[in-house]
N, C-alpha and C positions, 0 to 999 in steps of 0.2 A: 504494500500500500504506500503509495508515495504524498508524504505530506511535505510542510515548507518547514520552514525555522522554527522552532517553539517558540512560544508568546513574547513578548518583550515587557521589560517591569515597569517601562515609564510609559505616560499618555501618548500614543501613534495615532495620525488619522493616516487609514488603510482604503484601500478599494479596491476591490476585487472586480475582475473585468472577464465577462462571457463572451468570445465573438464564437459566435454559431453560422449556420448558413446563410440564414438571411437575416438576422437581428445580429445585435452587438450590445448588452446587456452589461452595467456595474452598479454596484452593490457600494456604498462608500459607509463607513463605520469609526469609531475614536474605540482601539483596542486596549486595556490596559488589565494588568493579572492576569488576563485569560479570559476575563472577561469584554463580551460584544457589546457594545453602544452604536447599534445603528443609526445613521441619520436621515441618509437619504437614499434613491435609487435614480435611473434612465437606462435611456433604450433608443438606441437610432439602428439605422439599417448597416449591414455588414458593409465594408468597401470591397470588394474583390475576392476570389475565392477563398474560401474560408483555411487557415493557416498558411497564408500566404501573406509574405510584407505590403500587400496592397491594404489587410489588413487596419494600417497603424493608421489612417485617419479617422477612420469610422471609431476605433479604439481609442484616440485623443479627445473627439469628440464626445463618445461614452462620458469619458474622465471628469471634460469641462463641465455635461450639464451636473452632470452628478456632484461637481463643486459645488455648483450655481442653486442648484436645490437646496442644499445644506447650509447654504450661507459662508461657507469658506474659501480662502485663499490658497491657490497651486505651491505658494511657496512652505504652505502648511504642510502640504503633503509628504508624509512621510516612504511607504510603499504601495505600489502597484503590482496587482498579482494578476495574473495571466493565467488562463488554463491551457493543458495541452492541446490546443486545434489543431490536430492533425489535420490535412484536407481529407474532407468525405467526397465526391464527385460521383454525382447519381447520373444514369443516362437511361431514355427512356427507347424502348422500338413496340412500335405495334402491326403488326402482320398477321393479315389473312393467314388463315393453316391452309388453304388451296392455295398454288402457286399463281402467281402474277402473271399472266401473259401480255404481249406489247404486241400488238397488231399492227401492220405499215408500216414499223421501226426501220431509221435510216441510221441506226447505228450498228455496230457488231463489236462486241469487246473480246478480250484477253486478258492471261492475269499467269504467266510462266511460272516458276520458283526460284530462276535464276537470270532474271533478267541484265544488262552490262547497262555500265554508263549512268546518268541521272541528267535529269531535267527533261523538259515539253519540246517537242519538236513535232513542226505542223506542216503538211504538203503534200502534193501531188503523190500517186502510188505510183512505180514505177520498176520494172522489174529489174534485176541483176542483170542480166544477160542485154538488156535494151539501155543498162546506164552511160556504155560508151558512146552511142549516139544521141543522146541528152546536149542540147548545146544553148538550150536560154538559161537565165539565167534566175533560173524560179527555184523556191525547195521544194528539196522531193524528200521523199520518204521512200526506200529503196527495197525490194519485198524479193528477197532469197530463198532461193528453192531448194527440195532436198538433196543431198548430196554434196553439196559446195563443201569445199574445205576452207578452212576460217585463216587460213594466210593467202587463199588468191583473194578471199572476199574482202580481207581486210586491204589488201594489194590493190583492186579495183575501187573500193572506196577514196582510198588516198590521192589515187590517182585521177578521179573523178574530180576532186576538192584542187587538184593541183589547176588544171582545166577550166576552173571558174563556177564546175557547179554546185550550187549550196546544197550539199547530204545534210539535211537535217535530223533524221532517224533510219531505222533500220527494221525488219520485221524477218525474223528467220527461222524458218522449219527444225532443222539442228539445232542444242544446247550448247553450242559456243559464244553464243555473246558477251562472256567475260574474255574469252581467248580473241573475241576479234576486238573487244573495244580497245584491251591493252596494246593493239598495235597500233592504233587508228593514232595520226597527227590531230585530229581533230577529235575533242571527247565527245560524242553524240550518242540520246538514250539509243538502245535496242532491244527489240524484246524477242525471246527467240522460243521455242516451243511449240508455234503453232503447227500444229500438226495437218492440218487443214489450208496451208500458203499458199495452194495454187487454186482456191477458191475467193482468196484475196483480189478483192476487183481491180484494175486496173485503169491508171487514169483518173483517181477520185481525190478529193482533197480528204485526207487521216492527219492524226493526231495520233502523237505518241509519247506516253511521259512515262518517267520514271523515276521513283523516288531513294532518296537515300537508305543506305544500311540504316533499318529501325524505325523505319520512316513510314508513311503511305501515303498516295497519290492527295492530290488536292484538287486540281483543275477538271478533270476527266470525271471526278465521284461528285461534280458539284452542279446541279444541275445548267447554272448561270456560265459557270464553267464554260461546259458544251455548248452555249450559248453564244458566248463570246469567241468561241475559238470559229465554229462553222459560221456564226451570223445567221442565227435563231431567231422566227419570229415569235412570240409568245406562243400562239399553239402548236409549233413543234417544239420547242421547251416544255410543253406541258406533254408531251407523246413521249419525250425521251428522256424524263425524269426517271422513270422506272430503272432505265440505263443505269443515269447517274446514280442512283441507291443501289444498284447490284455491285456498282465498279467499287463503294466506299471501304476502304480494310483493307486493297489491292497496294500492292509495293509497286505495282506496272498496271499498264493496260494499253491498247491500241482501240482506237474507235474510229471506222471509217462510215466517209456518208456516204449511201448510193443511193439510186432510184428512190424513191419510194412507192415500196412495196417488193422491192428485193427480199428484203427480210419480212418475212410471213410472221413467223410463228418462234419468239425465242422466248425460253420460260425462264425464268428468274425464280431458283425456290425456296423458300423461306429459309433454310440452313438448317443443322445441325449442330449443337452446343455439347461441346466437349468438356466434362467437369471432372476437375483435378482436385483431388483429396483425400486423407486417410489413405495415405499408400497406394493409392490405384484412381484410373480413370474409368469414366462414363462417357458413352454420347447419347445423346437423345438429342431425338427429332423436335423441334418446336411444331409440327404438323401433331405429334401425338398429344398437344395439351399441355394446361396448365398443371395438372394434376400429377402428368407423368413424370414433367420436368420436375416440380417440389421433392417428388417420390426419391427422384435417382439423387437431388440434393441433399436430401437425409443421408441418404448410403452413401456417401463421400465425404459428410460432416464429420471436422469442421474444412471449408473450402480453401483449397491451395489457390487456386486460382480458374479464371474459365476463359476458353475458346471457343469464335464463331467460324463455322466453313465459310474460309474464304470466296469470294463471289457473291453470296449472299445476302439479304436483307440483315440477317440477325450477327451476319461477322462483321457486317459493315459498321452497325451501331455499336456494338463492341471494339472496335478498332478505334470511333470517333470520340467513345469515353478516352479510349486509351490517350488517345492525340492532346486530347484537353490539358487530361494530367501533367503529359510530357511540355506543355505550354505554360500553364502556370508553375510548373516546379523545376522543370530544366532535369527531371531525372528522367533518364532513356527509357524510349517505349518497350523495350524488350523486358526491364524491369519496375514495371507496371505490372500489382497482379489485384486479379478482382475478385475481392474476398464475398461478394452474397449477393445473388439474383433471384428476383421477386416473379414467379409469373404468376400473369392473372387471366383466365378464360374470358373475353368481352364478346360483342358485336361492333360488328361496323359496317357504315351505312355503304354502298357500291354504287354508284350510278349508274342505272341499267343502259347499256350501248344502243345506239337508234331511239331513246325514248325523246318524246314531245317536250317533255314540260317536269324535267329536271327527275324524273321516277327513280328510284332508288331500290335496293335490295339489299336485305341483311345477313351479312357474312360473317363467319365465327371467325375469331383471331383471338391473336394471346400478345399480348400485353407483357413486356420484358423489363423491369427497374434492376441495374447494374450498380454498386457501388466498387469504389477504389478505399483504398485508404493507406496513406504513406507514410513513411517516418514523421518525428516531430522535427528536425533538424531546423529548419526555415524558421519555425518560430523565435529561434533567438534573434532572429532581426529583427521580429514585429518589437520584441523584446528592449532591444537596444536603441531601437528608433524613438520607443516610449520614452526608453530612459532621458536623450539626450534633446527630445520636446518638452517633457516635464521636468526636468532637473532635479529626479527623484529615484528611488533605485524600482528596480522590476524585476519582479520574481518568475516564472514559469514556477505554477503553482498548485499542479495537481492534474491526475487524469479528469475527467469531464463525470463520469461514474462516479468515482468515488467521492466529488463534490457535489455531486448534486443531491445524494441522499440525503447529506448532511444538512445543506441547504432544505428538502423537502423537511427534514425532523422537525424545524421549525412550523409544520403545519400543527395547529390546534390539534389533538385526538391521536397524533402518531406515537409509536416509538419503536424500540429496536425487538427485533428482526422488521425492516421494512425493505420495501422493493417501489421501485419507480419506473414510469412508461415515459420516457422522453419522448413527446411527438413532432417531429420537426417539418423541413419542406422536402429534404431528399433522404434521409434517414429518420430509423425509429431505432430510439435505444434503449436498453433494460437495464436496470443494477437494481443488485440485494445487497444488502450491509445484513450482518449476521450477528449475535449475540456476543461473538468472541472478536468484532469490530473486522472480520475478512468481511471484503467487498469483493463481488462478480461483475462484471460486465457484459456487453454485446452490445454491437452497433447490426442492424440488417437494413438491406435494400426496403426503399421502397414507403412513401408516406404522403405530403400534402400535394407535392408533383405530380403523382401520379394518378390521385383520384380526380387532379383538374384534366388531367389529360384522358384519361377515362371517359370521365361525365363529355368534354368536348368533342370525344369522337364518338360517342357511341349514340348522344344527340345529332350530330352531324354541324354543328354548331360551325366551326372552324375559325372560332374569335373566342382565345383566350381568356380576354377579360369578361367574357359572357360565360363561360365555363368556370372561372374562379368565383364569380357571382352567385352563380346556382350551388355553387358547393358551398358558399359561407352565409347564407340568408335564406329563409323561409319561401314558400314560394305563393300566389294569388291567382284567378284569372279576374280581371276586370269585366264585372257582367253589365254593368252600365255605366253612364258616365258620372254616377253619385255611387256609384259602390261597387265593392271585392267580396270576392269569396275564400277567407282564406285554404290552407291545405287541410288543415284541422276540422274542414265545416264551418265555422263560423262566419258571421258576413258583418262588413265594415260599414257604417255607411258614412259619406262627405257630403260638408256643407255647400263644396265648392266644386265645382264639373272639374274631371281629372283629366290631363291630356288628351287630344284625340289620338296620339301615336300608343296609347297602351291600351286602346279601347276591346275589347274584345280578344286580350291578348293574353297569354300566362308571362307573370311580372315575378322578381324578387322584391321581396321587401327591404330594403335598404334605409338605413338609418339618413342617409340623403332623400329617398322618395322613393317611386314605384320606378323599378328598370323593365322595360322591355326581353324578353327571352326569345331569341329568335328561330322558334320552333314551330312544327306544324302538330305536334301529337299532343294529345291532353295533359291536363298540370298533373295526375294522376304516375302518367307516362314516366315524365322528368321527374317527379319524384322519387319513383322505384327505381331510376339508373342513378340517380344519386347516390340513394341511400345504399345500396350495393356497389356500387366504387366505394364508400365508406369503409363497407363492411370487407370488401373482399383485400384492403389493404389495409384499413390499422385496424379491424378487431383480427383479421388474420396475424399481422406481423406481430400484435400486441400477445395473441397467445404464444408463436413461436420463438419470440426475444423472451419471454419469462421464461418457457419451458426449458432454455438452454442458462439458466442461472438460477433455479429454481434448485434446492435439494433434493436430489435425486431426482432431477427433473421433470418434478409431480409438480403438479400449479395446488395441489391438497395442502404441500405443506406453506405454503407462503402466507404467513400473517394478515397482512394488507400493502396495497396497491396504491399507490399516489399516480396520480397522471400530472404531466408537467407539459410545457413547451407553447409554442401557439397555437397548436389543434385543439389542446386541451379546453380552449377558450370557444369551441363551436359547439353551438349551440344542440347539437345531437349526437357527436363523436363521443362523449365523455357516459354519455349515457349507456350505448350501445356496446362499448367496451366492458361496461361493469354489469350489464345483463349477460355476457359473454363467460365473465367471470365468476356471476354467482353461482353456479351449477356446483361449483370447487369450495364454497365457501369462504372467499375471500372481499374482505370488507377493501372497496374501491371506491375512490374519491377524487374529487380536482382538488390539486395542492393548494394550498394558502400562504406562499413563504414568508413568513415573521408576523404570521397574522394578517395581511395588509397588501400583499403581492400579488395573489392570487397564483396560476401555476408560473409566472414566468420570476426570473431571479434568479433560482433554485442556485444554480452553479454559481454565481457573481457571490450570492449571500455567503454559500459552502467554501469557497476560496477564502472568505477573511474568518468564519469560523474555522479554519481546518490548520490557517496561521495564527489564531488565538491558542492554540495546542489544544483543543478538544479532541476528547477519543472517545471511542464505544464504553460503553457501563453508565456512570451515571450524564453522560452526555446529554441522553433524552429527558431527561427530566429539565437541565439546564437548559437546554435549547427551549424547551416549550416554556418554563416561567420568562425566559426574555422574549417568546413574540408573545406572551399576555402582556407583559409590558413595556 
């Protein structure tokens, strides 16, 4: 259990600082004995991804209001305690279990395992044997047949380039395209494997890139990408996206245009997810379900790490977590490993082909939330950057777990053995604190992201801030222009005629006013995909994070249940959780931290109690007489 420096004898003002994903959370307090004098709190938005030095303004900021409430001066300050913010980086795919087909596609991809060279190269196709008579001075892209040997091919390249004409890439049947780029005077991508070269059209303007060792494509997997490289008008961008989502995860690819309607029929299929854990692998199909996937996650727990088949939907979304991380933290994509994937069985809407007047059809898919999670290293920058804006010292001051129960004991009604549901926006997390002061942990995929993205596809919505609305507010139809019906039954009535844009419409009730939902099915409808993206993510992840920190992994023996974080604060999630959990007998609650927080704090407040040197035994009693008063 890693706590900070034991208490200090003389008056300290302390604060304790939470950056989470999307909030950034401090706790400010005057420590002295061991005893907590809290005084104030705040809460602004995270700055950049969470344990990362982007961090350190949104965390200054914490610091100031949290001065500013209190009525004190920066110069006053004595420590600033930090939690471990590892980065969490959730990624989300949702796919059909039937495979994707592209109808009239003017592209065709590739994806070798040993591709040469790196970067984009755009141009004319043109064959090996036809490059000696080449004499304008356009790029081509050079398409090699089987058999060639990789020192005439490289021989005739060079000597092509000597000549004046610009080889910009290469596409080759044989697996030498390392053996021919090391010759080449000029480094140009190539991608070599296709087995298929002499189906390669001729004469067409291709694209071919290549990306670095550890790397994947970027241009080629992006729809705008493709866009910009052929000169795309909006609806063949919208034809060849499919493409671009299959090429994403690819370290290469070739993509050439032709005719349209060359390419009839290419299927793109959902992938296959490789899970590494407990000494052995799994693949499972994402076609078999949500269910199967969880299945084979058990029998691998706890997760080494997971792979998507390359080419597909689900390795592509897998790759672009990976990409992120290697973005924000500068550690290599190779050592990237994704510690918990969430699947969830949905629907989603299809737009029927040929239809009049936008008709649609409902198709099963599964729902994928991917977490990362990396070292703490980076944080001592967030660390020392604090230090030398506040002119104060800065502690890294605890795993996130083990503070926050702490933090929760200050709810009214707790004490020890307790357990806590962090609900956040791209992870949910669990900790028990135990009689004899051992704390457990777990962080798993999968929480406020995903249910908005859920509800927005499975409505057919396709506007975010309409999907985040539905998930955080009650819902209405407006039956006249003096009155609603809420979801409940009940009927409102107004003195004042209400909008004519929400007339006859299913509305959120919003502490602003009535918002428009822009749906066609009953408020009935939206209701039950609501409340099932709820359910199938945090009362699911809420049983499976306890059950993996639970004693002997029975939810029978766990005491009680705090629910923490910002989900905690919606207005159905906290309920449905704890009807989840009474069947086990387990008394579940929204947290209170120090009486007056409600569930959010938890970790900022546990940071300056855990530097006060409070420990398990008579802790809880001390924590509860200071948030009485």
């Amino acid at each position: 259990m890693s706590l900070v420096d034991p208490p200090v004898a003389a008056l300290a003002l302390v604060i304790g600082v939470d950056i989470g994903n999307s909030t950034t959370e401090a706790c400010i307090a005057d420590v002295r004995d061991g005893e907590v004098g809290r005084l104030a709190s705040s809460l602004t938005r995270t700055t950049g991804v969470k344990g990362t030095p982007d961090n350190t303004t949104g965390a200054v900021t914490a610091v100031r209001r949290a001065l500013e409430a209190a009525g004190r001066r920066a110069d006053e300050l004595a420590t600033v305690l930090l939690n471990e913010a590892t980065p969490v980086i959730s990624g989300l795919a949702m796919e059909t279990i039937t495979e994707t087909i592209i109808t009239e596609s003017t592209m065709i991809g590739h994806n070798p395992d040993t591709p040469g060279g790196d970067g984009l190269g755009v141009g004319m196709t043109v064959s090996l044997d036809d490059l000696a008579g080449v004499e304008e001075e356009v790029p081509v892209v050079v398409v090699v047949g089987a058999g060639a040997d990789f020192d005439d091919v490289a021989h005739l390249l060079n000597t092509a380039g000597e000549r004046g004409v610009d080889v910009v890439a290469a596409v080759m049947h044989g697996d030498d395209a390392v053996l021919v780029v090391n010759r080449l005077t000029r480094r140009i991508p190539v991608v070599d494997e296709v087995s298929a070269v002499d189906r390669v059209p001729l004469g067409m303007l291709a694209a071919v890139e290549v990306a670095a060792p550890g790397r994947t494509i970027r241009t080629l997997s992006d729809s705008y990408g493709l866009a910009s490289t052929f000169d795309l008008d909006a609806e063949q961008t919208r034809q060849v996206s499919p493409v671009a989502r299959a090429l994403s995860g690819n370290r290469s690819a070739v993509v050439v245009r032709t005719p349209a309607g060359d390419v009839t029929d290419r299927r793109i299929p959902v992938g296959t997810l490789t899970l590494s854990g407990a000494g052995r692998s799994l693949d499972v199909g994402v076609d078999e379900g949500a269910d199967a996937i969880m299945e084979a996650i058990g029998r691998v727990a706890p997760l080494d790490d997971v792979h998507g088949e390359a080419g597909t939907h689900v390795g592509g979304m897998l790759a672009k977590v990976r990409d992120t991380m290697t973005d924000v933290t500068g550690q290599p994509a190779s050592e990237i490993r994704i510690r918990d994937v969430l699947a969830v069985d949905t629907l989603v809407p299809a737009v029927v082909r040929g239809g009049l007047a936008g008709e649609v059809s409902r198709e099963n898919a599964v729902a994928l939330a991917a977490m990362v999670r990396t070292s703490r290293s980076r944080m001592q920058a967030v660390a020392d950057a604090l230090s030398d804006e506040l002119g104060c010292e800065t502690i890294i001051g605890g795993v996130e777990g083990e503070v926050a129960v702490r933090g929760a004991l200050t709810t009214p009604g707790t004490s020890v053995p307790i357990a806590i549901i962090d609900m956040g926006g791209g992870s949910t997390d669990a900790a028990l604190l135990d009689r004899d002061g051992t704390v457990s942990a777990v962080h798993v995929a999968g929480a406020g992201e995903l249910v908005t993205k859920l509800i927005d596809s499975e409505l057919g919505l396709e506007d975010r801030d309409a999907a985040e609305s539905v998930k955080r507010h009650p819902l209405a139809k407006v039956e006249s222009f003096f009155h609603v019906r809420h979801e409940d039954g009940t009927v409102q009535f107004f003195s004042e005629p209400l909008p004519p844009h929400v007339f006859a419409k299913v509305v959120t009730v919003t502490p602003e006013g009535l918002a428009a939902v822009p749906v066609r099915g009953p408020l009935e409808e939206v209701r039950r995909v609501r409340r099932e993206a709820k359910r199938r993510v945090f009362v699911v992840n809420a049983l499976r994070a306890l059950a993996q920190v639970a004693p002997q992994g029975s939810l029978r023996l766990l005491g009680s249940v705090v629910l923490l974080g910002g989900s905690a604060l919606d207005f159905e999630i906290p309920g449905m959780v704890a009807d989840a959990l009474a069947p086990y007998g387990v008394v579940c609650g929204i947290g209170n931290v120090h009486g007056t927080e409600g569930p959010r704090n938890a970790v900022a407040a546990g940071l300056v109690d855990a530097h006060a040197g409070m420990v398990a035994g008579p802790a809880p009693e001390k924590l509860q007489r200071q948030a009485a008063s």
